[in-house]
C-alpha positions in Angstrom: 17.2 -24.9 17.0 16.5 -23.1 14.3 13.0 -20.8 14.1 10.3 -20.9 12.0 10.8 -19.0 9.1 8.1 -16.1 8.7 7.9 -16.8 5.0 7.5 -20.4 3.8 6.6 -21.3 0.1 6.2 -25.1 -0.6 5.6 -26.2 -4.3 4.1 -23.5 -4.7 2.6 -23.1 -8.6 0.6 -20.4 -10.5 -1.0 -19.5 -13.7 -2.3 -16.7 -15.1 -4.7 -15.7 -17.6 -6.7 -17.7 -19.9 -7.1 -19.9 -22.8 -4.3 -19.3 -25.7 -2.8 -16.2 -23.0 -2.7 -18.3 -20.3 0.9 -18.3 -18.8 2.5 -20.3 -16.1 4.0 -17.9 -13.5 5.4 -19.9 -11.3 6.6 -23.2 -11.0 7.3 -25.7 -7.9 8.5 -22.9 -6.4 10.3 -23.0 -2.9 11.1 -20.4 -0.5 12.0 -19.7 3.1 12.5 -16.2 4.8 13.8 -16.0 8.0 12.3 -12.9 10.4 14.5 -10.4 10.2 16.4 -11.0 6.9 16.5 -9.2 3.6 16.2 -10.9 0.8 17.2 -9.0 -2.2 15.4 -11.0 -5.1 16.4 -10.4 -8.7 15.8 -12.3 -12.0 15.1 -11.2 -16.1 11.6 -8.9 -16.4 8.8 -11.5 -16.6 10.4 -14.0 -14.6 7.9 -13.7 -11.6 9.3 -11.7 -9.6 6.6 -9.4 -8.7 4.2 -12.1 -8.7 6.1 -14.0 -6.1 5.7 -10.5 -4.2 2.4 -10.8 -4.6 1.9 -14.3 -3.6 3.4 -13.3 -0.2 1.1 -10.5 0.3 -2.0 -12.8 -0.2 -3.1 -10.7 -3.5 -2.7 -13.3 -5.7 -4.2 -17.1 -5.1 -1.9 -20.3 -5.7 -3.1 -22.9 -8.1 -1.2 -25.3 -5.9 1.2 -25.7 -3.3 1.4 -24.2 0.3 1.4 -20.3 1.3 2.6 -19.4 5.0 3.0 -15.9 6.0 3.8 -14.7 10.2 2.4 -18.3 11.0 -0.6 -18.0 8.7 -2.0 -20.9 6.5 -3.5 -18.7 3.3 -5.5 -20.9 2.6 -7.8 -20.9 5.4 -8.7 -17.5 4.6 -11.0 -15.6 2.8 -10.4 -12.5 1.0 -11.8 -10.4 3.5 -10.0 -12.4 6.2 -6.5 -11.8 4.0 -6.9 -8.1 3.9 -7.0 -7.7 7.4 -4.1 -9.6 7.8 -2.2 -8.3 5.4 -3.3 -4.6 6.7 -1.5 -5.6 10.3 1.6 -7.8 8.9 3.0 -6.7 5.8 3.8 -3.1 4.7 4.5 -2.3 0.4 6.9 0.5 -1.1 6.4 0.9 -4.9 8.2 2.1 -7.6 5.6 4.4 -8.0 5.2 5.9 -4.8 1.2 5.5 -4.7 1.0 8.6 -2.3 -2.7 10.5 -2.0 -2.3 14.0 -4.4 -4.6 15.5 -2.2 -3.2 14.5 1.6 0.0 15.9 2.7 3.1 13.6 4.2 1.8 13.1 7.9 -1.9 12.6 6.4 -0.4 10.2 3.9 1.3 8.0 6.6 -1.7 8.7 9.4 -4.5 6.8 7.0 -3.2 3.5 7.1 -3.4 4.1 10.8 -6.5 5.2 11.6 -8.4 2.5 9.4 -6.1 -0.4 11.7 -8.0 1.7 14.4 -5.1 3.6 15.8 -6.4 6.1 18.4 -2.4 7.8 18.4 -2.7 7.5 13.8 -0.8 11.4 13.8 1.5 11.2 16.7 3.3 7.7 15.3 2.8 9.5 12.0 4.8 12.3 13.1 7.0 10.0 14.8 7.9 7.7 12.1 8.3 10.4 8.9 10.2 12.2 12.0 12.8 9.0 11.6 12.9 8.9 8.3 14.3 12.5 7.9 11.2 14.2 7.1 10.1 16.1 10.3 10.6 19.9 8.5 8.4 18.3 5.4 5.2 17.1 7.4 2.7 19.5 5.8 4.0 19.3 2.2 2.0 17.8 -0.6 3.4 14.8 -2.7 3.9 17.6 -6.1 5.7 19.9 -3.6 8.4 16.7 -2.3 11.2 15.4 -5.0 10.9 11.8 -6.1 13.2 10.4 -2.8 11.3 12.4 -0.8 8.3 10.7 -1.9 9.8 7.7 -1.3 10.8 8.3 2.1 6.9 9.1 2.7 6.0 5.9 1.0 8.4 4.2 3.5 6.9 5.8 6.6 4.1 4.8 5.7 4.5 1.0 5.0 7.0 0.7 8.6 4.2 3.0 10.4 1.7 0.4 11.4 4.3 -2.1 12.4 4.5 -5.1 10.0 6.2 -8.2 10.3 7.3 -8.1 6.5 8.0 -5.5 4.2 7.7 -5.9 0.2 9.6 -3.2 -2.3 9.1 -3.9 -5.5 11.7 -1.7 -7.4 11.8 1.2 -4.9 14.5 2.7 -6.3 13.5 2.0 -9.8 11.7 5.8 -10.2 15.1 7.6 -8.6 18.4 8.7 -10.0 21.6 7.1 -8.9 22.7 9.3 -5.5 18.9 9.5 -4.7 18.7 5.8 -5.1 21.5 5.3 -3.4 20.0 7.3 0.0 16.8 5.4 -0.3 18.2 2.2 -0.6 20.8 3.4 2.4 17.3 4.3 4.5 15.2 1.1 4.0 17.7 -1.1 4.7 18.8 0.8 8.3 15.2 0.9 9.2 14.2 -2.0 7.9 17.1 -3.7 10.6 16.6 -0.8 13.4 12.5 -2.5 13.5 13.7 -6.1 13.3 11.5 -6.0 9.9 11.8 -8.5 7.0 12.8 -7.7 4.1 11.8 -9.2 0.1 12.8 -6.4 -2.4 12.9 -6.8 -5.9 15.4 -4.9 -7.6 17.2 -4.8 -11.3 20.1 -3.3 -9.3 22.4 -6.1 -8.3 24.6 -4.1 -6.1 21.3 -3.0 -4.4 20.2 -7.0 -4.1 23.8 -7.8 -2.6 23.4 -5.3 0.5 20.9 -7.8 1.5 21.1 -10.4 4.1 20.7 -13.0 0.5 20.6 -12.9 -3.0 17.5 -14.8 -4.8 17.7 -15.4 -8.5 14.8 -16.0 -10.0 13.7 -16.8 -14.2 11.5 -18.6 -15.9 9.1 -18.7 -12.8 11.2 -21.1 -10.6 14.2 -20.4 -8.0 17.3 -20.4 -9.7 19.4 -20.0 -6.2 18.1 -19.3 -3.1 21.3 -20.1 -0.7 20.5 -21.4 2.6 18.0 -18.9 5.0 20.0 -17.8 8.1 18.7 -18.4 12.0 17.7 -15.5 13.5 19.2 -14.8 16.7 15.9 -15.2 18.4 16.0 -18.8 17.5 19.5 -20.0 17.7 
């Protein structure tokens, strides 16, 4: 029998803004992620694909239609009751990075920690940056790491505290082509080592095709989504 998926859009609509800017974001849309699959989700710039991101995250709220994230109904939460949730189950790597200037890698990765109350915050710190190839680089400063460097910090940090999903929205967008090409070989091998699911948005097809599935959307609705696999957990 086949699991529940950990990701389950039904009919799910949005619109933005207001009066003449008002735009509709997403439309009817449908979506099922199985736990531990990547989904490699690509589609023209303003087709929604980083607001589908962050319908999944619980950051932005559905006009209509059904959210359900790890088991959980958004909308019997409230804001405050969807940032701790998110804070436990769902991890983000950026384009940007969006490291602290003024914290070094292991305090970088460590924060996120210790605010989920994590008494051990620098040992799985060490421990995770340690698995991403950064053990030697642990007291360095963001301005003193290259760009995939960066990037590998920003990745400890998102896998450190264990979430169910994880969301990359362009992470190799910032990178050049071989440093790309390592980050994009790193996120998806530790992505499968944790069992972690996967939605990345990427312009980079061949990037989107390494995934376990291939989503296309445009004009706010899903243009092909083939069919979610069964996890081995729940064949």
């Amino acid at each position: 029998m086949a699991s529940e998926p950990v990701i389950l859009l039904n009919d799910v609509d949005l619109t933005l803004g207001s009066g003449p800017a008002r735009v509709h974001v997403l439309r009817q849309v449908n979506f099922e992620v199985s736990r531990g699959e990547s989904i490699g989700l690509v589609g023209p710039s303003g087709s929604g694909k980083s607001t589908l991101l962050m319908v999944i995250a619980g950051l932005e709220r559905i006009d209509s239609g059904r959210v359900m994230v790890a088991g959980q109904d958004y909308a019997g939460l409230d804001e405050d009751q969807i940032a701790r949730f998110r804070g436990r189950e769902v991890g983000f790597v950026f384009q940007a990075f969006h490291l602290m200037q003024t914290m070094n890698a292991l305090e970088n990765v460590a924060v996120p920690l210790e605010l989920a109350g994590r008494d051990d915050a620098f040992d799985r710190a060490r421990s995770v940056l340690g698995q991403v190839g950064l053990a030697e680089r642990l007291s360095h400063y963001p301005a003193q790491l290259s760009g995939g460097e960066q990037q590998r910090v920003a990745i400890a940090r998102a896998l450190a505290v264990e979430p169910s999903i994880l969301i990359a929205d362009e992470p190799t967008g910032n990178l050049d082509g071989a440093t790309g090409g390592e980050i994009a070989d790193l996120l998806l091998s530790v992505v499968a080592d944790h069992g972690t699911t996967l939605v990345l948005v990427t312009h980079d097809v061949d990037l989107a095709e390494r995934c376990d599935r291939t989503v296309r959307i445009a004009g706010g609705r899903i243009e092909s989504a083939p069919p979610r696999l069964v996890s081995a957990a729940g064949a």
